[in-house]
PyMOL Python script that loads the backbone (N, CA, C, O; Angstrom):
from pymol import cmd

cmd.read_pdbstr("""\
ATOM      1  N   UNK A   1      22.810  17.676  24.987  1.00  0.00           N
ATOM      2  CA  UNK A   1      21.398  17.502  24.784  1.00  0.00           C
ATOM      3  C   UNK A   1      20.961  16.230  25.502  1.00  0.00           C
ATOM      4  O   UNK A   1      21.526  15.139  25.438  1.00  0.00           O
ATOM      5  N   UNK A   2      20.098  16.475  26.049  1.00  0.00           N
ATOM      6  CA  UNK A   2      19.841  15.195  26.800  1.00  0.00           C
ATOM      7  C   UNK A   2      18.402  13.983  26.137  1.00  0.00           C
ATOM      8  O   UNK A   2      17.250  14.377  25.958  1.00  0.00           O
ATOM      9  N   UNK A   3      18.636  13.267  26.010  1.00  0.00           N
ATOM     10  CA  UNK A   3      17.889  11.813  25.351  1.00  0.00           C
ATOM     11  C   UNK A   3      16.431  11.347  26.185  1.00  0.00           C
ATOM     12  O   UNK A   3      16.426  11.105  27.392  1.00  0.00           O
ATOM     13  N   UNK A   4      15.196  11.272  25.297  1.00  0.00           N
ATOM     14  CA  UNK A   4      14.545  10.659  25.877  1.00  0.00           C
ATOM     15  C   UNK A   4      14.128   9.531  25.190  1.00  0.00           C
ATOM     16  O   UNK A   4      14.424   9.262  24.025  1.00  0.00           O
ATOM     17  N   UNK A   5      13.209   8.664  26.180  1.00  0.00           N
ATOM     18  CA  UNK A   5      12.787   7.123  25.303  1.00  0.00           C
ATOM     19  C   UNK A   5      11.661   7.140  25.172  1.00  0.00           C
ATOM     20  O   UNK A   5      10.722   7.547  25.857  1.00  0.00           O
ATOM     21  N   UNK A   6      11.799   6.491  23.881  1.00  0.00           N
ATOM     22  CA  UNK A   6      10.574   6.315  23.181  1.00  0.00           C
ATOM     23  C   UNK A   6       9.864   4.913  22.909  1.00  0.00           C
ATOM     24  O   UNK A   6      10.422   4.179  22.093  1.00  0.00           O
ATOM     25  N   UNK A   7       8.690   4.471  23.512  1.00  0.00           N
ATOM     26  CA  UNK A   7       8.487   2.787  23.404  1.00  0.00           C
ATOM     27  C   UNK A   7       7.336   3.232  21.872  1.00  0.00           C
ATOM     28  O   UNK A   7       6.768   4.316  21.736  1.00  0.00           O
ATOM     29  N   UNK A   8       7.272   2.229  21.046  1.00  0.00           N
ATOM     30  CA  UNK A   8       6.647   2.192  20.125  1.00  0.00           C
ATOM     31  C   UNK A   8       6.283   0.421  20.119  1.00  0.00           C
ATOM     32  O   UNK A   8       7.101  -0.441  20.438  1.00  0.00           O
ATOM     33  N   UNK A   9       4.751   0.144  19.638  1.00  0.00           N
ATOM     34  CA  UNK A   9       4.119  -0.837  19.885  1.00  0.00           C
ATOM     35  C   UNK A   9       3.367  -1.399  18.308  1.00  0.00           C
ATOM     36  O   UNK A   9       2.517  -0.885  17.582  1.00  0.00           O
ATOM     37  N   UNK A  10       4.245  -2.848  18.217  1.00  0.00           N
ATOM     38  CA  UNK A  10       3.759  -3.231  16.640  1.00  0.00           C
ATOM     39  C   UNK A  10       4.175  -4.839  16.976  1.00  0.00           C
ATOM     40  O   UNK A  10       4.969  -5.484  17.659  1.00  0.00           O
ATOM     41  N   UNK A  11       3.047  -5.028  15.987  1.00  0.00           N
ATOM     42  CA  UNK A  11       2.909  -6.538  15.951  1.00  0.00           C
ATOM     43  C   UNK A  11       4.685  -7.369  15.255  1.00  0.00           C
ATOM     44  O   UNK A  11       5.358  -7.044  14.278  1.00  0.00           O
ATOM     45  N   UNK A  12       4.871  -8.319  16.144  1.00  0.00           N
ATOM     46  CA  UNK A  12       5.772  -9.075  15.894  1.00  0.00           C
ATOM     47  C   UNK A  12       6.737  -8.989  14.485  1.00  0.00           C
ATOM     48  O   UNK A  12       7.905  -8.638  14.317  1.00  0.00           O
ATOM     49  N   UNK A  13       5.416  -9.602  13.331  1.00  0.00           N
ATOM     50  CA  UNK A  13       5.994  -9.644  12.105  1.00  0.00           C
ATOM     51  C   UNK A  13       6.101  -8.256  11.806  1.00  0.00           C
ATOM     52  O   UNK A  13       7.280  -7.958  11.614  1.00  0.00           O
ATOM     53  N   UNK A  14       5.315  -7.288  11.692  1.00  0.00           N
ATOM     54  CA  UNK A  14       6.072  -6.022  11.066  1.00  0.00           C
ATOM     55  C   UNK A  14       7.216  -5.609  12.170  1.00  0.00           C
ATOM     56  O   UNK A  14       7.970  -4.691  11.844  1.00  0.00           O
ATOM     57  N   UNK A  15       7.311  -5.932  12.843  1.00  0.00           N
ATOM     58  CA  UNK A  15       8.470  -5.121  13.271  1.00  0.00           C
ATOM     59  C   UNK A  15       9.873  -6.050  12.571  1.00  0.00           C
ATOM     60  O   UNK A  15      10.863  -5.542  12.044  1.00  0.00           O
ATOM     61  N   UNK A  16       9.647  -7.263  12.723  1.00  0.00           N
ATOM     62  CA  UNK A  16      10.647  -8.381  12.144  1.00  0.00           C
ATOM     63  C   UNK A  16      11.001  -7.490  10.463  1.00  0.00           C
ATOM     64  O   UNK A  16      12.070  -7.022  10.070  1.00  0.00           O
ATOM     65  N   UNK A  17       9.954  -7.511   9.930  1.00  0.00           N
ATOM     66  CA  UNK A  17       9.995  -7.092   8.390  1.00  0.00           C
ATOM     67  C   UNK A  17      10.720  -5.707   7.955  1.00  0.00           C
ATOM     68  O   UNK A  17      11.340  -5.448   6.924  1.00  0.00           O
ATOM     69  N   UNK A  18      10.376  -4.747   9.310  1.00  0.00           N
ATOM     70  CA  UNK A  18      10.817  -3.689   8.943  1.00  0.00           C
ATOM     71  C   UNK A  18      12.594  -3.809   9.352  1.00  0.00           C
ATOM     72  O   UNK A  18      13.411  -3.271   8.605  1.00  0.00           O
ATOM     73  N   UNK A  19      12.928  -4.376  10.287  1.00  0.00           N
ATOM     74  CA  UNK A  19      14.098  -4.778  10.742  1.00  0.00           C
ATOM     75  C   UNK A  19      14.997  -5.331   9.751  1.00  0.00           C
ATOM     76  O   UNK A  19      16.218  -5.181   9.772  1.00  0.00           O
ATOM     77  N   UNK A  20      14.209  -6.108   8.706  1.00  0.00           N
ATOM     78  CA  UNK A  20      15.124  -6.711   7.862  1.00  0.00           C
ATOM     79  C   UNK A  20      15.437  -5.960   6.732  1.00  0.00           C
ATOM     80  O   UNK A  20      16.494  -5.944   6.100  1.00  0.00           O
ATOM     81  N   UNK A  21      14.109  -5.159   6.489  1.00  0.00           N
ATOM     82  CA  UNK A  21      14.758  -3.999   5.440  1.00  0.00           C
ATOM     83  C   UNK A  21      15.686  -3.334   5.761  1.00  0.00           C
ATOM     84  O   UNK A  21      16.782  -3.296   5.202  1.00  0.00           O
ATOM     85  N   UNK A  22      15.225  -2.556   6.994  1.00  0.00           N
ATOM     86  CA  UNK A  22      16.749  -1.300   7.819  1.00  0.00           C
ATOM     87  C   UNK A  22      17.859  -1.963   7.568  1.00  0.00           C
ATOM     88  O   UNK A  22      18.955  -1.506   7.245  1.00  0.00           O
ATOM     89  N   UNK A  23      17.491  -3.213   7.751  1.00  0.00           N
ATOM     90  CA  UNK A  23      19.511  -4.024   8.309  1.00  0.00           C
ATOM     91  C   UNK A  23      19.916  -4.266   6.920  1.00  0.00           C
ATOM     92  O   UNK A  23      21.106  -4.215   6.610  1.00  0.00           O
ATOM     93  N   UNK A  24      19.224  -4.462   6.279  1.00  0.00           N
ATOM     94  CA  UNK A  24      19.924  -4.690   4.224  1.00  0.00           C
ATOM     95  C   UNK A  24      20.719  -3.364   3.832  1.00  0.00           C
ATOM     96  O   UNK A  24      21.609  -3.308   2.984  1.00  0.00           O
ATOM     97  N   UNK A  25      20.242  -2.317   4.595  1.00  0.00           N
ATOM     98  CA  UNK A  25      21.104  -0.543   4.550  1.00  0.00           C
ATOM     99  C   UNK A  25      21.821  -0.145   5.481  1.00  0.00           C
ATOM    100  O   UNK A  25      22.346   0.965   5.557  1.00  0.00           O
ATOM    101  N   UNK A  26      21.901  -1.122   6.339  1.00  0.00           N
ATOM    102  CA  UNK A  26      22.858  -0.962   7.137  1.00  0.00           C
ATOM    103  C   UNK A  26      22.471  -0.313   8.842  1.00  0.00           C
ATOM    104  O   UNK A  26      23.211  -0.365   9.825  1.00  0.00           O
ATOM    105  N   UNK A  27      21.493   0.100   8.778  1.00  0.00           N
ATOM    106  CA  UNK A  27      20.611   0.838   9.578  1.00  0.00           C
ATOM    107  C   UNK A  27      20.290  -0.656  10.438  1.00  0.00           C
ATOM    108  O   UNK A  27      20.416  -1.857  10.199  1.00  0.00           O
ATOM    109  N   UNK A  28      19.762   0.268  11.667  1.00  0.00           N
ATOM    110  CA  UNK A  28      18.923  -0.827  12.513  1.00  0.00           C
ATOM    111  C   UNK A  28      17.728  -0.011  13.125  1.00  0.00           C
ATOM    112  O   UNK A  28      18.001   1.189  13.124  1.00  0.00           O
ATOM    113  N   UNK A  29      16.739  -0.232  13.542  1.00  0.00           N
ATOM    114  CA  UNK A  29      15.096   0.082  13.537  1.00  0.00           C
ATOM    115  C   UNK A  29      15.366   1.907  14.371  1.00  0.00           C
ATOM    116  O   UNK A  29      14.927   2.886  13.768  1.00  0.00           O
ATOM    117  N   UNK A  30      16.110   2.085  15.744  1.00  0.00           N
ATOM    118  CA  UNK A  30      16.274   2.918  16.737  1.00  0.00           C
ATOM    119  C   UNK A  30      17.147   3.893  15.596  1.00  0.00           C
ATOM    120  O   UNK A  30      16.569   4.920  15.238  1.00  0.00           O
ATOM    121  N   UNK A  31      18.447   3.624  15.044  1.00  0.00           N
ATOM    122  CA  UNK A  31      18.727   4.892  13.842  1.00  0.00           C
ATOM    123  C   UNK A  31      17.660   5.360  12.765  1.00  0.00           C
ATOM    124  O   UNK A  31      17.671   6.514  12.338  1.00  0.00           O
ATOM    125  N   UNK A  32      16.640   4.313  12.302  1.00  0.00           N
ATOM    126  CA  UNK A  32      15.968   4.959  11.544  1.00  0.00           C
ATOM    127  C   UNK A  32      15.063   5.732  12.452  1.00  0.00           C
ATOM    128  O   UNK A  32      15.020   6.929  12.169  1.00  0.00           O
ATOM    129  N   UNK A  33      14.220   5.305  13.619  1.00  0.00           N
ATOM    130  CA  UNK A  33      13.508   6.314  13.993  1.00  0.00           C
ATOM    131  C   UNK A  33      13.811   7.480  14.461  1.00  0.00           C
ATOM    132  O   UNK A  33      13.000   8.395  14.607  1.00  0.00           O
ATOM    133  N   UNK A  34      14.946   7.522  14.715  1.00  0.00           N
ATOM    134  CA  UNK A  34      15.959   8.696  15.042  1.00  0.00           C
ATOM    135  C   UNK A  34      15.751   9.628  13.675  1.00  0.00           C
ATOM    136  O   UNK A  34      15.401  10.807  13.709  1.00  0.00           O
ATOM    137  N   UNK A  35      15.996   8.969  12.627  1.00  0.00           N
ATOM    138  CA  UNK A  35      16.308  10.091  11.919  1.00  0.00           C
ATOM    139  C   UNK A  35      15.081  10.473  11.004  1.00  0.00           C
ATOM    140  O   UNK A  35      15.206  11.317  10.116  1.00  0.00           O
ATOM    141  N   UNK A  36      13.780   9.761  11.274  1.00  0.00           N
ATOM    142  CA  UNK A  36      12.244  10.172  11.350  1.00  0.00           C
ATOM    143  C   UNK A  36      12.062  11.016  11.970  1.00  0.00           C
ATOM    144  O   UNK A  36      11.415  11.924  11.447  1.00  0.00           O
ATOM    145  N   UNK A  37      12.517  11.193  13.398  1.00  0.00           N
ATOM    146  CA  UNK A  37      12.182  12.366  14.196  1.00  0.00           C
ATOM    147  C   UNK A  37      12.571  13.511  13.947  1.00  0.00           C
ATOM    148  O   UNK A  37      11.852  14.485  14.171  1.00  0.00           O
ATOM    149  N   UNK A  38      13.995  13.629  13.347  1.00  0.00           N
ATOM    150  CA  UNK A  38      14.993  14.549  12.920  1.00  0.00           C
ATOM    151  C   UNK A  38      14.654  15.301  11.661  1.00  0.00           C
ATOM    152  O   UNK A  38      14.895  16.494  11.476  1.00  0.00           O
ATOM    153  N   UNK A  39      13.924  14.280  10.606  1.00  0.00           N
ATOM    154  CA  UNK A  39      13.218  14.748   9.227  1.00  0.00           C
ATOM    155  C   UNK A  39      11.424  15.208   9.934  1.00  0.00           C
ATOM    156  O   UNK A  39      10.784  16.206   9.603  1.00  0.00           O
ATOM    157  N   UNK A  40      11.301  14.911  10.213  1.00  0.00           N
ATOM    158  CA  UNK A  40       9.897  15.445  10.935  1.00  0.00           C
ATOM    159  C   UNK A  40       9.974  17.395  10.991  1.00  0.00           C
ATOM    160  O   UNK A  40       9.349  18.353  10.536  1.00  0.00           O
ATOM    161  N   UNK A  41      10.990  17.159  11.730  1.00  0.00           N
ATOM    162  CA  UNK A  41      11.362  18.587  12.273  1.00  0.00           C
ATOM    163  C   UNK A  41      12.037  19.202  11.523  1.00  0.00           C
ATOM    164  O   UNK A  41      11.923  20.383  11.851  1.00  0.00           O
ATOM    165  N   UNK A  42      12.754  19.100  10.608  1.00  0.00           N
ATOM    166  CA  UNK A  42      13.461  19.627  10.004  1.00  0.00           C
ATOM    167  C   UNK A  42      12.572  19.850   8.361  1.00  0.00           C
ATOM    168  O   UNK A  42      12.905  20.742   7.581  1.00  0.00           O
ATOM    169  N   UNK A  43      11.600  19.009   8.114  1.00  0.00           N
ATOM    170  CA  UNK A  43      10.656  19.157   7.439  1.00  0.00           C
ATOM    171  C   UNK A  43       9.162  20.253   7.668  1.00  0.00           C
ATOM    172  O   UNK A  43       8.547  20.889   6.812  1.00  0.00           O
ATOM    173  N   UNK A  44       8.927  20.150   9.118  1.00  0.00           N
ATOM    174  CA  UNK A  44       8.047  21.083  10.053  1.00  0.00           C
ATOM    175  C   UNK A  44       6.680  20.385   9.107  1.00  0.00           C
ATOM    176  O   UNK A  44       5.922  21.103   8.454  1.00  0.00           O
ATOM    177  N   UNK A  45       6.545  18.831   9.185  1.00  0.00           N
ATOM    178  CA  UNK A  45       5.312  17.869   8.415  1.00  0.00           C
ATOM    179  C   UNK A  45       5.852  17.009   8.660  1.00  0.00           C
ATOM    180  O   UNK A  45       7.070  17.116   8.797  1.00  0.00           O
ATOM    181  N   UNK A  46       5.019  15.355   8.886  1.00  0.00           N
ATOM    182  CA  UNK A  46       5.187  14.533   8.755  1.00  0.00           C
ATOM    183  C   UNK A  46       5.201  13.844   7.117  1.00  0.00           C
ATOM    184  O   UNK A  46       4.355  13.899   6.224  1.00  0.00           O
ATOM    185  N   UNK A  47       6.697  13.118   7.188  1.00  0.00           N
ATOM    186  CA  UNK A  47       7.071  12.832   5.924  1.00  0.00           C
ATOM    187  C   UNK A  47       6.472  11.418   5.002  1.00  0.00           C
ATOM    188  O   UNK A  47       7.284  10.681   4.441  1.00  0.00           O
ATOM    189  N   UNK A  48       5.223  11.198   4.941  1.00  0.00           N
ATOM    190  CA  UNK A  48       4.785  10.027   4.573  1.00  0.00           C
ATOM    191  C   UNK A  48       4.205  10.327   3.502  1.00  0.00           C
ATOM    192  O   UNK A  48       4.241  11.523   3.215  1.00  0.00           O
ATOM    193  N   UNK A  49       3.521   9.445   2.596  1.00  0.00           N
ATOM    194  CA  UNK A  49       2.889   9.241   1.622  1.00  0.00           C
ATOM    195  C   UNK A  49       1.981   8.624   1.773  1.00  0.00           C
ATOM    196  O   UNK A  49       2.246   7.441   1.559  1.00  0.00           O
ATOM    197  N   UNK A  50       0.885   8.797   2.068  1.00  0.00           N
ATOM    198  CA  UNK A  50      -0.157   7.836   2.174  1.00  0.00           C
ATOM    199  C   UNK A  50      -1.421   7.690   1.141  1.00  0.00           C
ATOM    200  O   UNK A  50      -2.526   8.142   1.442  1.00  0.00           O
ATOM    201  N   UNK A  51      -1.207   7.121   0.081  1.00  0.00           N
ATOM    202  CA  UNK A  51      -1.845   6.834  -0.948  1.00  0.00           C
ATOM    203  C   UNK A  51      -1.716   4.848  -1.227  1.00  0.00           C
ATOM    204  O   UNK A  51      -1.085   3.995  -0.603  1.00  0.00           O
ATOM    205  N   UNK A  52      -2.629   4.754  -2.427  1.00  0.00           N
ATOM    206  CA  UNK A  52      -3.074   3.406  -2.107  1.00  0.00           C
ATOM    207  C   UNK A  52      -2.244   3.076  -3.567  1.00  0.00           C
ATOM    208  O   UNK A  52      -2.151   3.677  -4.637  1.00  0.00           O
ATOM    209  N   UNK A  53      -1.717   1.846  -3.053  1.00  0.00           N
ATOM    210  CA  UNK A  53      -0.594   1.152  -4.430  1.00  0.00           C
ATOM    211  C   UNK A  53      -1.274   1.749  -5.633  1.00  0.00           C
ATOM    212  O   UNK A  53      -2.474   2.019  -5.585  1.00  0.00           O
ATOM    213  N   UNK A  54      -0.572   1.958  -6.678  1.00  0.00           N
ATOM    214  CA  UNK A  54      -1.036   2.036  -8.402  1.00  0.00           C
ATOM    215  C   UNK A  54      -1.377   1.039  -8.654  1.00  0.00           C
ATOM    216  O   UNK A  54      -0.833   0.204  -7.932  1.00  0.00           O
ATOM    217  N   UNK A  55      -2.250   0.504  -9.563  1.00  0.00           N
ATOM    218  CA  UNK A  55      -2.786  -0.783  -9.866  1.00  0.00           C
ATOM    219  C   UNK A  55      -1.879  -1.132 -11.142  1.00  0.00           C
ATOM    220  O   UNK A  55      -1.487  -0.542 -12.148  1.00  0.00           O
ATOM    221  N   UNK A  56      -1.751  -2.436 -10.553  1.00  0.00           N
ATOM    222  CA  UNK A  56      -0.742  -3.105 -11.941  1.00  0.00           C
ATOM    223  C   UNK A  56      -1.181  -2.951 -13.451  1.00  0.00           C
ATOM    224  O   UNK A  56      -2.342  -3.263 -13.190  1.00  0.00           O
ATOM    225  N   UNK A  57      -1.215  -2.747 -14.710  1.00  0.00           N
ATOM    226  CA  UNK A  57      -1.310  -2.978 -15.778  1.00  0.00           C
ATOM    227  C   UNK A  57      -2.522  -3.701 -16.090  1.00  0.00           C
ATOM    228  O   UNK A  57      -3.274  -3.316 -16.985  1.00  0.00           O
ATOM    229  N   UNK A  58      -2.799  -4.971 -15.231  1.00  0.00           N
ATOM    230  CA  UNK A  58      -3.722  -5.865 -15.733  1.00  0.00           C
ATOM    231  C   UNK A  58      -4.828  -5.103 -14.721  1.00  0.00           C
ATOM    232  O   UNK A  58      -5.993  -5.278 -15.079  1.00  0.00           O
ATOM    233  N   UNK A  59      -4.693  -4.487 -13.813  1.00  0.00           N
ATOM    234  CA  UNK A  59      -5.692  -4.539 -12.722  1.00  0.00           C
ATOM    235  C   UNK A  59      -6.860  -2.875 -13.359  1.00  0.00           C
ATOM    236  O   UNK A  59      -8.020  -2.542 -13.118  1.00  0.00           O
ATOM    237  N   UNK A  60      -5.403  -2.081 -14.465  1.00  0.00           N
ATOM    238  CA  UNK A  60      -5.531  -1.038 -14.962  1.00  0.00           C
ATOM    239  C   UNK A  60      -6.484  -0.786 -16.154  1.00  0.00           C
ATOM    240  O   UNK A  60      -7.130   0.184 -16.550  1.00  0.00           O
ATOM    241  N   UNK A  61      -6.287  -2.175 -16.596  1.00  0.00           N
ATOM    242  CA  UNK A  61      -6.703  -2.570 -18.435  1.00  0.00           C
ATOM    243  C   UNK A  61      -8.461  -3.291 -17.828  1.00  0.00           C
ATOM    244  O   UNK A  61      -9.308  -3.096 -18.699  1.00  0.00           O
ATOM    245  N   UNK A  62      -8.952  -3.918 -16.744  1.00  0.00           N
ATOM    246  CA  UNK A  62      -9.774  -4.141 -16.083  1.00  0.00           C
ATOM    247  C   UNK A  62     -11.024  -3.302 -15.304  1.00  0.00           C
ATOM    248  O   UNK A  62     -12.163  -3.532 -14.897  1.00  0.00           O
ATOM    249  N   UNK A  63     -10.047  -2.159 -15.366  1.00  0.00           N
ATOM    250  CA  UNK A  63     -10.772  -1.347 -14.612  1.00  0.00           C
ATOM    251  C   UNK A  63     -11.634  -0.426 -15.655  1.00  0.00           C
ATOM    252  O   UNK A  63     -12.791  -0.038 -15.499  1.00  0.00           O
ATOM    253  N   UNK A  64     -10.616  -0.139 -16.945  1.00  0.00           N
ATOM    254  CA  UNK A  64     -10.943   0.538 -17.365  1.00  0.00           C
ATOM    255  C   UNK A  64     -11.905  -0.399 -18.693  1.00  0.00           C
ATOM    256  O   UNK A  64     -12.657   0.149 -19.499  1.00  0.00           O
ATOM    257  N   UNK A  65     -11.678  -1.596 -18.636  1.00  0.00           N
ATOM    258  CA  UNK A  65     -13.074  -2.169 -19.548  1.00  0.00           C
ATOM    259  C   UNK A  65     -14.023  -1.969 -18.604  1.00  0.00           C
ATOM    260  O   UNK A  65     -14.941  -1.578 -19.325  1.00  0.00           O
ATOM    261  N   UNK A  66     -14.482  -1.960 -17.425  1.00  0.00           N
ATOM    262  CA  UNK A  66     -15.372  -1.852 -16.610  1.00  0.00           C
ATOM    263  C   UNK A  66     -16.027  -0.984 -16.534  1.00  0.00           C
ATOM    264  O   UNK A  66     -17.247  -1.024 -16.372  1.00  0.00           O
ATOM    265  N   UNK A  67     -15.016   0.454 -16.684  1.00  0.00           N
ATOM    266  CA  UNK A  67     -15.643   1.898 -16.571  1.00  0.00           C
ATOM    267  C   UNK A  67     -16.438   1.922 -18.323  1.00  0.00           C
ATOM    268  O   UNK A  67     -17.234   2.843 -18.505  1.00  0.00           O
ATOM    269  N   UNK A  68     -16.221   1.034 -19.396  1.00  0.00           N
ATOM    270  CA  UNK A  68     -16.807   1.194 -20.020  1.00  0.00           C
ATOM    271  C   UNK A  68     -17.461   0.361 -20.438  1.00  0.00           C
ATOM    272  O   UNK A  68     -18.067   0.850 -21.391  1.00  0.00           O
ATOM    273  N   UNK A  69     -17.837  -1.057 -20.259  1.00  0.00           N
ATOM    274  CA  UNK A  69     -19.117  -1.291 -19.832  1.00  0.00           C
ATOM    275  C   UNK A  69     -20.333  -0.691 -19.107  1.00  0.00           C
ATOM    276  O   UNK A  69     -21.517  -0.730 -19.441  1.00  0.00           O
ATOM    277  N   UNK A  70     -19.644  -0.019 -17.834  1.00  0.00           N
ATOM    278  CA  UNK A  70     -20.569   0.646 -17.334  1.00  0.00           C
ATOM    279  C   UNK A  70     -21.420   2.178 -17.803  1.00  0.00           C
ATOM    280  O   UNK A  70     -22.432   2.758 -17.411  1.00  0.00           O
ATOM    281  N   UNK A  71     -20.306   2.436 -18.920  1.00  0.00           N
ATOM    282  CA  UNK A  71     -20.800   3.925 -19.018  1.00  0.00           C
ATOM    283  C   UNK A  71     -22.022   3.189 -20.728  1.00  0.00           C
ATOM    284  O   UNK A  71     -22.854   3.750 -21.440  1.00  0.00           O
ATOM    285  N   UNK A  72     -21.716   2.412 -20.710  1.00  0.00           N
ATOM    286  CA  UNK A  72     -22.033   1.783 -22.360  1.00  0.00           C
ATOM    287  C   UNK A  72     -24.015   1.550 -22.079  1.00  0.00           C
ATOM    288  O   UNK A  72     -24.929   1.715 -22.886  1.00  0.00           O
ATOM    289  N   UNK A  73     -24.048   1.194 -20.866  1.00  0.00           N
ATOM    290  CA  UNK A  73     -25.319   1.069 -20.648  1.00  0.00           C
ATOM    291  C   UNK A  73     -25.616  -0.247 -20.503  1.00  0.00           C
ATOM    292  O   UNK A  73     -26.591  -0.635 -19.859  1.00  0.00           O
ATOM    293  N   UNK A  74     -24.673  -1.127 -21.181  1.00  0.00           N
ATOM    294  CA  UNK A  74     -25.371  -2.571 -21.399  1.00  0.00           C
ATOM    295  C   UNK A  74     -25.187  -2.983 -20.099  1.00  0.00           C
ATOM    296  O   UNK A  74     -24.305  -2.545 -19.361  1.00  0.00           O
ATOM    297  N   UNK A  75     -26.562  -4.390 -19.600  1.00  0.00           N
ATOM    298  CA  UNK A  75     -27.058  -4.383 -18.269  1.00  0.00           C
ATOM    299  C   UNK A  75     -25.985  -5.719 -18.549  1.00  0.00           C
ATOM    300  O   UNK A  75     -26.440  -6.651 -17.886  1.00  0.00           O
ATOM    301  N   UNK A  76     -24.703  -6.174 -19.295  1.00  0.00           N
ATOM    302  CA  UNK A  76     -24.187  -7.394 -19.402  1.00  0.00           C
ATOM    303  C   UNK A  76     -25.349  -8.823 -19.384  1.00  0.00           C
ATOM    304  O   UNK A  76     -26.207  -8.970 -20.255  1.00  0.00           O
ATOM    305  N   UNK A  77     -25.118  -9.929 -18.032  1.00  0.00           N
ATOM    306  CA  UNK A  77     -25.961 -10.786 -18.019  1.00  0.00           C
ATOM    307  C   UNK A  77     -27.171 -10.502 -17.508  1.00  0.00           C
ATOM    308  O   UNK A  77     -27.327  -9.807 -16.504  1.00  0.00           O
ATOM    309  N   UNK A  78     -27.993 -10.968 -18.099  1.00  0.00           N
ATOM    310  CA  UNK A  78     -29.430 -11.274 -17.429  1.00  0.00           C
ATOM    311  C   UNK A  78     -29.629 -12.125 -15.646  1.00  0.00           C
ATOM    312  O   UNK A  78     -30.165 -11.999 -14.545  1.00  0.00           O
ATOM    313  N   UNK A  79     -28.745 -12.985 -16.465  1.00  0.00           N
ATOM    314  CA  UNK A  79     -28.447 -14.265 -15.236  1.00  0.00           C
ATOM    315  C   UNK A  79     -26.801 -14.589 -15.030  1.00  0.00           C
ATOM    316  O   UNK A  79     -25.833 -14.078 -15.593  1.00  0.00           O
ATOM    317  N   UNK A  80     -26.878 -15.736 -13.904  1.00  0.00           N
ATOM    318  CA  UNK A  80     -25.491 -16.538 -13.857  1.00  0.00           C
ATOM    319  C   UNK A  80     -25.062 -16.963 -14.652  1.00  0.00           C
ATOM    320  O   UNK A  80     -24.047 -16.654 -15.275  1.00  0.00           O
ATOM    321  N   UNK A  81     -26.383 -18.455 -14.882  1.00  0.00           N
ATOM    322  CA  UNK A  81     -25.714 -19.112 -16.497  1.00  0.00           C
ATOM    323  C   UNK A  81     -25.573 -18.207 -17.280  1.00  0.00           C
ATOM    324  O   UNK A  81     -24.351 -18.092 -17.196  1.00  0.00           O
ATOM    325  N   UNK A  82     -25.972 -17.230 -18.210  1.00  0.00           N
ATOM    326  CA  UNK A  82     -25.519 -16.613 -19.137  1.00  0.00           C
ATOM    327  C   UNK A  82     -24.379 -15.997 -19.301  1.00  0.00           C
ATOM    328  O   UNK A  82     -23.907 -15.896 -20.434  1.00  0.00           O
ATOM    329  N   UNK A  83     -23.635 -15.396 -18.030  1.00  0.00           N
ATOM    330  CA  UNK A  83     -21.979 -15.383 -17.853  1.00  0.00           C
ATOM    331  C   UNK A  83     -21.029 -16.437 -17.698  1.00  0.00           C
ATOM    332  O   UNK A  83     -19.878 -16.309 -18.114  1.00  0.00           O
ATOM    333  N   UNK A  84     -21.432 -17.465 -17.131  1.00  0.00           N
ATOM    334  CA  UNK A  84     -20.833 -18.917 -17.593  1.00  0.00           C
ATOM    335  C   UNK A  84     -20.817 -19.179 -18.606  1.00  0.00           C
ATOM    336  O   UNK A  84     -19.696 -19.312 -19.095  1.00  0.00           O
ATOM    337  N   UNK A  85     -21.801 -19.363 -19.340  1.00  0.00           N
ATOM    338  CA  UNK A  85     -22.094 -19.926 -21.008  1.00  0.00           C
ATOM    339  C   UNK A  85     -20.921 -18.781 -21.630  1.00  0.00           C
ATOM    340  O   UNK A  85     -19.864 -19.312 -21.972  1.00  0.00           O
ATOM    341  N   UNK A  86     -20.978 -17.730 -21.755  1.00  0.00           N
ATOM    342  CA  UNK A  86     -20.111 -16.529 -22.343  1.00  0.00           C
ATOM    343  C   UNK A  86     -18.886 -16.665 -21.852  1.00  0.00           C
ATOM    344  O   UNK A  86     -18.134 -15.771 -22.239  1.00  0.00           O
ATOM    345  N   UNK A  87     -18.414 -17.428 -21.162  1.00  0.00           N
ATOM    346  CA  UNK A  87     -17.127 -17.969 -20.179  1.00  0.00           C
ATOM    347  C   UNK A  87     -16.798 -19.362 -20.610  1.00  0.00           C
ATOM    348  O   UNK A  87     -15.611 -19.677 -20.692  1.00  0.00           O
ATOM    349  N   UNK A  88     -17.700 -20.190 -20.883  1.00  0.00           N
ATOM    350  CA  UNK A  88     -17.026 -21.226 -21.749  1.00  0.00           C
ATOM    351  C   UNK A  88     -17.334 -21.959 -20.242  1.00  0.00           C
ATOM    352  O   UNK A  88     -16.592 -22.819 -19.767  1.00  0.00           O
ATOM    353  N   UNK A  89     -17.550 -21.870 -20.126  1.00  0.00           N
ATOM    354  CA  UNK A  89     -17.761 -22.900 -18.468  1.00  0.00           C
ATOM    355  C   UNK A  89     -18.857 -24.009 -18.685  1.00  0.00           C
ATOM    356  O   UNK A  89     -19.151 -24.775 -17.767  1.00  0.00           O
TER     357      UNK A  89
END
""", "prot")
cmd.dss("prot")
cmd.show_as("cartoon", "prot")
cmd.util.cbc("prot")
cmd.orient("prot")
C-alpha cells in the first residue's frame, strides 16, 4: 500500500499540549492521526463529540436559581445600589 502525506496546521501550544498527552500513552501525534484516519473509515463518520463541557455543580445550582427567578416573575433590583445593599457591600 503505498503512503501519502499529510501536513496539518495548528498553533504552537496546542500542538505542544496535544503531544504531551499522546506521549503520557505512549503514542506520538503521526500514530494517533494514523489511527483517526483508520477509525474514520472503519467507522464510515467522523468520530468526535462535539458538545459543550457539563457545567460543574456550582455553575448547575446557579443556573438553575436563575431559571427560577426568572420564571418567578420578580423584576429582582430596581437599581445597582439595591443589589449591593442585598450583597452586603
Amino acid at each position: 500500500m503505498a503512503t501519502a502525506s499529510v501536513t496539518v496546521r495548528v498553533d504552537e501550544d496546542t500542538k505542544r499540549a496535544a503531544a504531551n498527552i499522546v506521549e503520557d500513552f505512549g503514542f506520538d501525534l503521526s500514530s494517533v492521526t494514523r489511527a483517526f484516519y483508520r477509525q474514520i473509515v472503519r467507522e464510515q463518520r467522523i468520530p468526535l463529540t462535539l458538545e459543550y463541557p457539563t457545567p460543574n455543580l456550582e455553575s448547575r445550582e446557579a443556573i438553575r436559581e436563575t431559571k427560577e427567578l426568572i420564571a418567578s416573575g420578580d423584576p429582582g433590583y430596581a437599581t445597582v445600589s439595591e443589589m449591593f445593599e442585598a450583597m452586603g457591600a
